[in-house]
Structure formats: structure tokens, C-alpha cells
MARMITOR-8864 format. One line per field, with one value per residue (C-alpha): residue number from 1; residue in one letter; x, y, z negated. Coordinates in nm, 2 decimals. Example, Ala and Ser with C-alpha at 12.3 -4.5 7.8 and 13.67 -1.06 7.14 Angstrom:
<sites>
n <- [1:2]
res <- [a:s]
east <- [1.23:1.37]
north <- [-0.45:-0.11]
up <- [-0.78:-0.71]
</sites>
This chain:
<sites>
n <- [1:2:3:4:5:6:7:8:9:10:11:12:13:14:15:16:17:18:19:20:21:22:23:24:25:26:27:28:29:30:31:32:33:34:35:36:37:38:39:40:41:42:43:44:45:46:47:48:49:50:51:52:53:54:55:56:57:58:59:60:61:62:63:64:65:66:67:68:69:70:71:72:73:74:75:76:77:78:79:80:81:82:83:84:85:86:87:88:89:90:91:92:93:94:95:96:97:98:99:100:101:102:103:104:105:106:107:108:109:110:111:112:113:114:115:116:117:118:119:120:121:122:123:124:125:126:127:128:129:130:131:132:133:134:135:136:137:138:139:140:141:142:143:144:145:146:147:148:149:150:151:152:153:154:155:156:157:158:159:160:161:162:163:164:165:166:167:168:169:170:171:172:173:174:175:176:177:178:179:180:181:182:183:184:185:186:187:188:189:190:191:192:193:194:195:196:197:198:199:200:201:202:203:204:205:206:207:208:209:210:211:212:213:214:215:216:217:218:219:220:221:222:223:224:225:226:227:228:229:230:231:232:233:234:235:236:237:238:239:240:241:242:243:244:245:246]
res <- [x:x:x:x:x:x:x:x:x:x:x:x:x:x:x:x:x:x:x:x:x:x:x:x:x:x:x:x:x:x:x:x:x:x:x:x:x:x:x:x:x:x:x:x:x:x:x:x:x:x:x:x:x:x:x:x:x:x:x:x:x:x:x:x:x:x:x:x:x:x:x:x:x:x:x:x:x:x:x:x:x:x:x:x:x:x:x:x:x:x:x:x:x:x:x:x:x:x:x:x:x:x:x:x:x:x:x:x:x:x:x:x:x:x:x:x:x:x:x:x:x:x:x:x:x:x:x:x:x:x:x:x:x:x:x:x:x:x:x:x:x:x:x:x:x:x:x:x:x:x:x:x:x:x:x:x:x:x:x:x:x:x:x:x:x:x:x:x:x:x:x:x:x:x:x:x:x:x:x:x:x:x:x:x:x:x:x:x:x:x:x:x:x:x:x:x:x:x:x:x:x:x:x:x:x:x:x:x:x:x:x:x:x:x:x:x:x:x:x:x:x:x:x:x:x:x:x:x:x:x:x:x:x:x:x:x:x:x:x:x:x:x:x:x:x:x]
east <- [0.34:0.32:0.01:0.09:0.03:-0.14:-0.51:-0.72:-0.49:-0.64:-1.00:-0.99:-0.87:-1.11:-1.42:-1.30:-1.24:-1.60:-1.75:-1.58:-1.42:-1.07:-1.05:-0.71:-0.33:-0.42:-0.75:-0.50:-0.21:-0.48:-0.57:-0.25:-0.24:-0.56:-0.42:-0.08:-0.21:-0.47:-0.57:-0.64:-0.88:-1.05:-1.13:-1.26:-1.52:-1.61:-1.65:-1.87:-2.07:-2.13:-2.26:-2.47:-2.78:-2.83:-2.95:-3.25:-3.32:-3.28:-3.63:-3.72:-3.76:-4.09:-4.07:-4.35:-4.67:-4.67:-4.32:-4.44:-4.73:-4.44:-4.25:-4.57:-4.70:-4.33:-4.27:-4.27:-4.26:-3.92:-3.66:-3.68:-3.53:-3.27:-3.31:-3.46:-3.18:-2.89:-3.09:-2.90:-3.18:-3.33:-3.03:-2.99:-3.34:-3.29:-2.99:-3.10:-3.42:-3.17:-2.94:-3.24:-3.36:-3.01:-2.96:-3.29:-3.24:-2.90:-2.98:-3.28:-3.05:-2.84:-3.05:-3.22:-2.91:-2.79:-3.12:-3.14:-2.79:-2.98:-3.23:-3.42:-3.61:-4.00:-4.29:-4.42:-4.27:-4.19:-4.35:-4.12:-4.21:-4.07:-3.67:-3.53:-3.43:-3.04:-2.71:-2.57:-2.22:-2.09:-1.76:-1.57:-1.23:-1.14:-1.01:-1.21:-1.54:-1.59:-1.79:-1.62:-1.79:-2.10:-2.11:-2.50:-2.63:-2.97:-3.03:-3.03:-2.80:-2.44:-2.34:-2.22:-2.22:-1.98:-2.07:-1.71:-1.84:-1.46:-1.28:-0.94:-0.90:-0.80:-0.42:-0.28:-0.02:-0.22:-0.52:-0.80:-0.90:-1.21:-1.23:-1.53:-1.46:-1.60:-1.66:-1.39:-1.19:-0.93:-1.04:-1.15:-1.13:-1.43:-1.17:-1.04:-1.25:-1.31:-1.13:-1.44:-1.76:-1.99:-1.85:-1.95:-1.79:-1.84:-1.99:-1.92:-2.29:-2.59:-2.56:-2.75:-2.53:-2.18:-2.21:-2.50:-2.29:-2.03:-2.06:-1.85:-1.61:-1.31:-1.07:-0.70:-0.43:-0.26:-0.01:-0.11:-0.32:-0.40:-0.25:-0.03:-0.09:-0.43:-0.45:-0.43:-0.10:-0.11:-0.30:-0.68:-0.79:-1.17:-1.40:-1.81:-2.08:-2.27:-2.59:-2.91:-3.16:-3.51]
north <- [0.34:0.67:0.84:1.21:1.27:0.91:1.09:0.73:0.58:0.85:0.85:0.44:0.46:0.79:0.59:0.28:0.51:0.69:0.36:0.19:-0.11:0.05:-0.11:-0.14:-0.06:0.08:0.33:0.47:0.50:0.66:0.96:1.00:1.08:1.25:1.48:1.56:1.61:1.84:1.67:1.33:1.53:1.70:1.36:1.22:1.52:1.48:1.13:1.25:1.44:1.19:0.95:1.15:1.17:0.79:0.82:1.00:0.68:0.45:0.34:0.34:-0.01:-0.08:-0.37:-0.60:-0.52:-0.90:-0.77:-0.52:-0.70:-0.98:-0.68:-0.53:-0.89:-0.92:-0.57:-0.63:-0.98:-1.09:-0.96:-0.81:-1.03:-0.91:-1.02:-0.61:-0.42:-0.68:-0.60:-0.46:-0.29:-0.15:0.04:0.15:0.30:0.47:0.58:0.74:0.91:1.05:1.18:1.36:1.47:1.64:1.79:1.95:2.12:2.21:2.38:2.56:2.67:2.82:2.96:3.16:3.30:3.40:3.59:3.75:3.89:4.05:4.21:4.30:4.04:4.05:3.94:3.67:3.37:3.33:2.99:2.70:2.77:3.10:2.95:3.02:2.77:2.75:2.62:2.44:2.28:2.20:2.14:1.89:1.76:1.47:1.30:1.32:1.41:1.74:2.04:2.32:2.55:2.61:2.81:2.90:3.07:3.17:3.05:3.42:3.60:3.64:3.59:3.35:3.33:3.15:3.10:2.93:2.68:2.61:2.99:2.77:2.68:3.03:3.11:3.47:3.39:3.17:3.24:2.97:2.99:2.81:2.65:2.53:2.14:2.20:1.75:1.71:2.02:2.20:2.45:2.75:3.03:3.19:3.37:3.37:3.32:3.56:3.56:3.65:3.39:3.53:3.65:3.66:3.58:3.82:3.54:3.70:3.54:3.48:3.18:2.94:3.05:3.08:2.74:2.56:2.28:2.27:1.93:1.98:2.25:2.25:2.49:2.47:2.64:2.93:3.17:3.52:3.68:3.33:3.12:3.30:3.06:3.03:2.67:2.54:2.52:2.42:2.13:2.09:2.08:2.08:1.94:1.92:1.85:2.15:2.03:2.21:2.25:2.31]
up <- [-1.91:-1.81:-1.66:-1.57:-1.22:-1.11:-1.06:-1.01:-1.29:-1.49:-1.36:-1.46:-1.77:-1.90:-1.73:-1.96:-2.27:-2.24:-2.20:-2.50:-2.30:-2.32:-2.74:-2.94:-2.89:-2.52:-2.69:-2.92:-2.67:-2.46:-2.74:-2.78:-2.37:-2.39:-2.69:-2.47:-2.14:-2.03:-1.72:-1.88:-2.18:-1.84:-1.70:-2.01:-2.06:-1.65:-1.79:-2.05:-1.83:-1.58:-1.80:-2.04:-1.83:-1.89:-2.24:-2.10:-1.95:-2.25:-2.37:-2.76:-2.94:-3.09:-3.33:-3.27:-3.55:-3.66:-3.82:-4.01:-4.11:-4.25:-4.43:-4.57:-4.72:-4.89:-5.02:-5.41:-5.40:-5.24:-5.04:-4.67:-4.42:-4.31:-3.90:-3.87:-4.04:-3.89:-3.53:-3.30:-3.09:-3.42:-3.51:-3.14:-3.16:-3.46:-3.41:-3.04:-3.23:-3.53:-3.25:-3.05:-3.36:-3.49:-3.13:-3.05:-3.42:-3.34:-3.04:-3.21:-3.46:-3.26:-3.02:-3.33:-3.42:-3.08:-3.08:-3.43:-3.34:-3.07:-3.24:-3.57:-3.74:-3.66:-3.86:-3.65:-3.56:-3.15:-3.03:-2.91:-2.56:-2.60:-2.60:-2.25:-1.96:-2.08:-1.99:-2.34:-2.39:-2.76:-2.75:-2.95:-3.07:-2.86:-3.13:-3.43:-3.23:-3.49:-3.28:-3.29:-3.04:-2.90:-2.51:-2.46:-2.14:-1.98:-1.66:-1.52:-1.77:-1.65:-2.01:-2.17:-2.56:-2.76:-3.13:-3.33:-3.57:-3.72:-3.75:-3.78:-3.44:-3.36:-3.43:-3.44:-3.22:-2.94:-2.73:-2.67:-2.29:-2.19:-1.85:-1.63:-1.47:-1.12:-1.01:-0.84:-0.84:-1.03:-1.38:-1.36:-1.60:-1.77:-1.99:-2.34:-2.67:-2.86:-3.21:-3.39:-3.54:-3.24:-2.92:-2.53:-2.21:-1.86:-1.59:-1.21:-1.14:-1.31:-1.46:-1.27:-0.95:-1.17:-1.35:-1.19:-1.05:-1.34:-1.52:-1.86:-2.03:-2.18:-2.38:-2.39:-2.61:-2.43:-2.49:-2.59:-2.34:-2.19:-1.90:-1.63:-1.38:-1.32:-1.43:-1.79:-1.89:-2.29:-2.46:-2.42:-2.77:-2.68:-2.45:-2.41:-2.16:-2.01:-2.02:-1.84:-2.15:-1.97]
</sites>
């Protein structure tokens, strides 16, 4: 079966693949689209986009005390039960705090770094509250999920910075061009990435107007000097949510 071209065959099978209910011979055949075309990697990261909201709405499982009373009176004596760590909803919860936990350091990380390139070290130590409203998007290989890049802009800046967490997905004879996913509507350049570990990328607006409404980003493989057409015309290696951090 072939998918190029059939739009709502597309949308279908990305919503299925995000959600998990597209399973077995028909996942894989699907990466294997997703890797080929650049269209079907585009829906998949509006997919992404779409749905990522939801975990703000997932509520945090609090095993009942009278359990870890049971686990206290047994530690030392005999062996845990093991109904808490085969529990589906415990691993859920700990797996939803580890991933908030991982991404709220992430994005500290690199909004420290983005800064120090900016300016001198200081003696005291800026406050939490001090990291600006931002526009965040860390884009990954569709296949093996690995973040290669992270895009990072203020809500008023018209730049956007770009910070390359894997220096081999440039090539010498290739450009990477990275692409805003307006819902609904065809790419749109924001330009080339820059070769180097740190780089930035000229936004016609300040952000909030530029890439206020855009959902998720994406980066294909061009020819030198990127595409000719206006429109991705290589793979898309890279896709990621743009997510509004404030």
C-alpha cells in the first residue's frame, strides 16, 4: 500500500502511530514511510503536538497509606509484594514525575547555556523566576526518539537559537533546513542550521507574532544552500513539539 499523496490516509495512520494503536508489521511499514517521506514525518510531529497538552491533564497516583503501612511492617522480614511494582498506575506515576523532572532540568540546562554564551559569568545566582516566557521545541529522530536539537525563543525576541546536541547530523555536502508546521498548512522556512554547536536563526517577527500559532518543527535534509523550491524537498530527519514554556 502506498500512502504518498492520500492526505486523510496519512492524517489516520500518524493519529494511530502517535497513539500507539498502529502495533506490528503495519508500525514498522509505517517508519519506514515516515523515514521516506517528509509529509508523513510532518503529520506525525502535528500529531505530537496535538496531543502533548494532555499530559498536563493526567493526575498523579497516590498509593493509598494503609500500603505503605503493609510495606513498612514487612521491610526486613519478608519480601515486598509485588501488586505495587507489577501496578500499572504506579509505574505511570513515576514514570510522568521522572519525565517532568528530566524536562524542567533539561530546559534549565539549556536556558543557562544560551545565557552564559551571552554574557560574562556573575557572582550571584539569577532566581528561577528570572528564566524568560519562551517558545521551546527539542527535536528528535523519529525513529530512535534520540534529541538532537534544541530551537529556544523568547516570547519578544525575533531570534531563534538552535543549540546541536549530536555535531553528526551535519554533513559537508548537505544543508539541514528547519521548517515551522503551521495546523493545517504547508512548511515554512525559518532557514538553514547552522553548522556550528550554538547558532541562531533571523525570525521576520518577534516571536510570539512569528511562531505563536505554530504547533511543532521539523528539519529536513537539503541540498547545499537549502531547498529551491520553497517547500521541503529531501527527507525529514527531525521532528519536535514547539511548546510555549511560561
Amino acid at each position: 500500500m502506498k500512502i504518498s499523496g492520500k492526505t486523510g490516509l496519512q492524517e489516520r495512520l500518524a493519529g494511530e502511530y502517535v497513539l500507539g494503536t498502529l502495533r506490528g508489521g503495519a508500525r514498522r511499514r509505517f517508519e519506514r514511510w515516515m523515514h521516506e517521506e517528509g509529509a508523513v514525518a510532518m503529520e506525525v510531529a502535528r500529531w505530537e503536538a496535538r496531543l502533548a497538552p494532555m499530559s498536563d491533564a493526567v493526575v498523579p497516583v497516590q498509593p493509598p497509606e494503609r500500603l505503605w503501612r503493609a510495606i513498612r511492617q514487612r521491610l526486613g522480614k519478608e519480601a515486598i509484594p509485588s501488586g505495587l511494582w507489577g501496578s500499572i498506575a504506579f509505574w505511570r506515576g513515576l514514570g510522568l514525575l521522572a519525565s517532568g523532572m528530566t524536562a524542567a532540568l533539561f530546559l534549565t540546562t539549556v536556558l543557562l547555556s544560551q545565557q552564559a554564551a551571552r554574557q560574562a559569568p556573575v557572582a550571584v545566582r539569577a532566581p528561577a523566576a528570572a528564566v524568560p516566557a519562551s517558545y521551546l521545541a527539542v527535536l528528535s529522530d523519529a525513529k530512535t526518539q534520540k534529541p538532537v536539537l534544541v530551537a529556544l525563543a523568547g516570547r519578544n525576541s525575533d531570534q531563534l537559537l538552535l543549540t546541536t546536541l549530536d555535531p553528526s547530523i551535519h554533513l559537508a555536502d548537505k544543508s539541514l533546513e528547519l521548517w515551522a508546521l503551521p495546523p493545517g498548512g504547508a512548511p515554512k522556512s525559518l532557514g538553514l542550521v547552522p553548522a556550528g554547536a550554538k547558532g541562531a536563526l533571523k525570525l521576520a517577527s518577534a516571536a510570539d507574532e512569528s511562531l505563536g500559532e505554530i504547533p511543532a518543527l521539523a528539519i529536513s535534509l537539503e541540498p547545499l544552500g537549502g531547498s529551491r523550491t520553497g517547500a521541503p524537498t529531501g527527507p525529514v530527519l527531525f521532528t519536535g513539539p514547539f511548546i510555549k514554556y511560561w
